[in-house]
C-alpha positions in Angstrom: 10.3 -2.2 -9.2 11.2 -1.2 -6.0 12.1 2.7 -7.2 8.4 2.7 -8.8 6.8 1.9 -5.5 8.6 4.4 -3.5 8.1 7.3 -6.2 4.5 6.2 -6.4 4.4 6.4 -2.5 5.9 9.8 -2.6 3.4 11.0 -5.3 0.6 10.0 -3.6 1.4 11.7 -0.5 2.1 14.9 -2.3 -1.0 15.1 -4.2 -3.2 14.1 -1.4 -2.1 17.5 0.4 -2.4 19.0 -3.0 -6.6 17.6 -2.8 -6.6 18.9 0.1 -6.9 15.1 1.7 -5.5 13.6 4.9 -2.1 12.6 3.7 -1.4 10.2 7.1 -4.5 7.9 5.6 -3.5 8.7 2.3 -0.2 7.2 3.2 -1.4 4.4 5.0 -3.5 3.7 1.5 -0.8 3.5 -0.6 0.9 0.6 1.4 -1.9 -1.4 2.0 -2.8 -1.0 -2.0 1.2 -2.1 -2.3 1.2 -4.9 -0.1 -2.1 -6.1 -0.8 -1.2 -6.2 -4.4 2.2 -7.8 -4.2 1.0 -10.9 -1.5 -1.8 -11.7 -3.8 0.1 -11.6 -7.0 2.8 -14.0 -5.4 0.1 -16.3 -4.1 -1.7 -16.8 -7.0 2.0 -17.4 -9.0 2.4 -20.2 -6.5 -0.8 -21.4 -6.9 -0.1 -21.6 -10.2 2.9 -23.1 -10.7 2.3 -25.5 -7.7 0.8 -28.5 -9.1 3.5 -29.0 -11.5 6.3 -27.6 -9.7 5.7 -28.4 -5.8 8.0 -26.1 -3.6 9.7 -25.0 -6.6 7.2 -23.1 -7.5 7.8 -20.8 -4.0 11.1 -19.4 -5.9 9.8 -18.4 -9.3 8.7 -15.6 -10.9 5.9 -13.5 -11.9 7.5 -12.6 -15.0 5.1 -13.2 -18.3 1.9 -14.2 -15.7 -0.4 -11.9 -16.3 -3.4 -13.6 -14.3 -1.5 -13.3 -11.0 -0.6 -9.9 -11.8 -4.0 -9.5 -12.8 -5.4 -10.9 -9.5 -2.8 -8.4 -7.2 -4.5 -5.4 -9.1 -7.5 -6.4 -8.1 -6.9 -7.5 -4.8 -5.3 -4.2 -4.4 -8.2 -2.6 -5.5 -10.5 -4.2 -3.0 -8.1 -3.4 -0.4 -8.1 0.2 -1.3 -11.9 0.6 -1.6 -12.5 -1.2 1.8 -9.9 1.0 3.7 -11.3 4.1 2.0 -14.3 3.5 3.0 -13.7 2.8 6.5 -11.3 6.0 7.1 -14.0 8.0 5.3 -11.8 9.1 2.5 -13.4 10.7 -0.5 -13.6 7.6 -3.1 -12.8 9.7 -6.4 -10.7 12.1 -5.1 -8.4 9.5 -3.6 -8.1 7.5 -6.4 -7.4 11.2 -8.5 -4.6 11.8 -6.5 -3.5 7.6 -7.4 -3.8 8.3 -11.2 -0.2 10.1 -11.4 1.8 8.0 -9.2 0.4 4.5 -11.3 1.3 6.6 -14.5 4.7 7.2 -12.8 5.2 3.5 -11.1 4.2 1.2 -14.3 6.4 3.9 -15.9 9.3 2.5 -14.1 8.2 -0.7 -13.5 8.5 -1.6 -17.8 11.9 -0.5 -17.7 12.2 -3.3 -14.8 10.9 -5.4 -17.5 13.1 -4.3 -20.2 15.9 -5.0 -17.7 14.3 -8.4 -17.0 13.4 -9.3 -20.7 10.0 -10.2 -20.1 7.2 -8.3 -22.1 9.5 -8.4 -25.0 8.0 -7.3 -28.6 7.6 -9.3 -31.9 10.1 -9.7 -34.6 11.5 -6.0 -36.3 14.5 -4.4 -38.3 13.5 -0.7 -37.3 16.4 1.1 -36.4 15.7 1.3 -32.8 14.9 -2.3 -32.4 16.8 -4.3 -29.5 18.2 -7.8 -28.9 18.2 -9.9 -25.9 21.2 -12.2 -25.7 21.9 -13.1 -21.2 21.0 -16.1 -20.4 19.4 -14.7 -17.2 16.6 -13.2 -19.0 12.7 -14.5 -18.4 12.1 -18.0 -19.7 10.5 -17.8 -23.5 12.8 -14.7 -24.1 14.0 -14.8 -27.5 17.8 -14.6 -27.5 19.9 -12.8 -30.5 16.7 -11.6 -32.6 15.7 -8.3 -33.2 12.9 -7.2 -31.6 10.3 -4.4 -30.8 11.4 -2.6 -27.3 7.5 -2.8 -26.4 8.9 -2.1 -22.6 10.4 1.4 -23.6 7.1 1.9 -25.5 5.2 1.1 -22.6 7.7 3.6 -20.6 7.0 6.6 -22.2 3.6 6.0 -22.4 3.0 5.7 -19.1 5.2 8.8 -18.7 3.5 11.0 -20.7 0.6 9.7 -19.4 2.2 10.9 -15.7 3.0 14.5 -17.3 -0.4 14.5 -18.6 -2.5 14.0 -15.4 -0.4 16.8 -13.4 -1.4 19.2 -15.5 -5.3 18.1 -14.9 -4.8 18.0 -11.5 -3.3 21.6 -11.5 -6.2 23.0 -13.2 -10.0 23.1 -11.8 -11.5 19.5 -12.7 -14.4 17.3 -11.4 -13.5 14.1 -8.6 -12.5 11.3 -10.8 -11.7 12.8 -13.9 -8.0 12.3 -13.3 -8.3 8.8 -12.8 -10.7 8.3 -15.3 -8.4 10.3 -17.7 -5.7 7.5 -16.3 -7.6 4.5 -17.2 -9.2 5.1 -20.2 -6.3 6.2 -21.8 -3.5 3.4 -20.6 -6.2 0.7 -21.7 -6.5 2.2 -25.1 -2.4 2.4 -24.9 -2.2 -1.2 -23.5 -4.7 -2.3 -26.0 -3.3 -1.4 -29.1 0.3 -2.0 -27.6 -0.5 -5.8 -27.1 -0.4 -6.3 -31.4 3.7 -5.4 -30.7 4.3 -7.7 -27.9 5.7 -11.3 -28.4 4.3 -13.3 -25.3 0.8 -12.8 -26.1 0.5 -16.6 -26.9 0.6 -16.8 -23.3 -2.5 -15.4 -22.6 -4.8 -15.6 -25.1 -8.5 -16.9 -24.6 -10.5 -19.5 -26.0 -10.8 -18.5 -29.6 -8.0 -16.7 -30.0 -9.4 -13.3 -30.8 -9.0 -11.9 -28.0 -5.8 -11.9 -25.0 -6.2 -11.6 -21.5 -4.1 -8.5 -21.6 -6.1 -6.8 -24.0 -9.6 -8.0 -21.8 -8.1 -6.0 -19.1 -7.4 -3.1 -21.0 -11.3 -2.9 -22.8 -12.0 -3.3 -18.1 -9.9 -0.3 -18.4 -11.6 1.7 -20.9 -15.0 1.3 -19.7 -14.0 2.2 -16.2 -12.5 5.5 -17.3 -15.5 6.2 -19.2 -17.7 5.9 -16.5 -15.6 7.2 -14.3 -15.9 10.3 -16.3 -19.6 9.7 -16.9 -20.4 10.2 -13.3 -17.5 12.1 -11.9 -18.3 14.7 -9.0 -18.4 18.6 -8.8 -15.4 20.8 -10.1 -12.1 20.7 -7.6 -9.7 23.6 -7.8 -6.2 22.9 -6.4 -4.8 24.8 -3.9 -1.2 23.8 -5.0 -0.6 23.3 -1.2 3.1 22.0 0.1 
């Protein structure tokens, strides 16, 4: 998790000189996005857990909690837009030079997952299909069953994904298509990717038709769309740096 912050970091900081942005503030962006992200996330597992757990709850994990992950994404996002705002950074082509290094960082971060067993997939015999078996992994892991590696899945994905949005950001393209491009096409990903994953039980909503996952990942969709929808004149890079 770590490695995908600090590549995402570096990404960021590259591309901002690539936009032809302020890469000091782009920077500072990028930690307060991390930080603010990461505090929340852990609060809100607390929070959680609390009632039922007391001070326990201070030393577990936010592995399979997708509400308090939920909640550091979008306390990250305020965080973001607020600071943009106020150092009178261009709002789409900031978050364009973001797309890449979330492509890159939840690249790396579901191979954190794999390592961690959480995320896992549902039942299998493909050929490719893995097995859990420490005793270390997430709670609710399933241990010697073969199962989907939804996590590598995710991984390559996300790094295509990453691959993807360079080469739209190395070509003439409007302010926010690149982040549009980002979102719409990881919720689509994520979406469809939720049918393959175990845990869903977790996090489904009233009715069950329908899991908080996959909610975020429709949130996703729409926002690329209009992202695109209303995206600003073209940008050519000046492959700066």
């Amino acid at each position: 998790m770590a490695l995908g912050g600090m590549l995402g970091l570096l990404v960021c900081v590259r591309l901002g000189r690539l936009l032809s942005l302020d890469t000091d503030k782009i920077w500072n962006l990028a930690l307060l996005a991390l930080a603010s992200g990461i505090a929340v996330a852990r609060l809100l597992t607390v929070a959680v857990h609390w009632s039922r757990n007391g001070a326990r709850a201070l030393g577990m994990s936010m592995n399979n909690e997708p509400g308090p992950l939920l909640g550091g994404i979008a306390a990250a996002a305020a965080a973001s837009w607020l600071y943009a705002r106020r150092a009178h950074l261009p709002m789409r082509r900031s978050a364009d030079a973001f797309a890449p290094a979330l492509a890159l960082g939840s690249s790396v971060a579901s191979i954190a997952c794999l390592e961690a067993g959480c995320d896992y997939g549902t039942p299998t015999h493909a050929p490719w299909a893995i097995v859990f078996t420490s005793r270390f992994c997430a709670p609710g892991t399933p241990l010697g069953v073969l199962l989907h590696p939804t996590q590598i899945y995710a991984s390559a994905v996300q790094f295509g994904l990453f691959v993807l949005l360079l080469r739209l950001l190395y070509r003439p393209h409007r302010d926010g298509e690149v982040m549009g491009a980002w979102l719409f096409l990881s919720g689509v990903s994520n979406y469809f990717l939720t049918f393959l994953r175990g845990d869903t039980s977790q996090n489904e909503l009233p009715g069950g038709w329908l899991t908080l996952t996959q909610l975020a990942a429709v949130a996703m969709v729409i926002s690329g769309g209009l992202l695109w929808l209303r995206r600003r004149p073209v940008f050519e890079a000046h492959h700066a740096g």
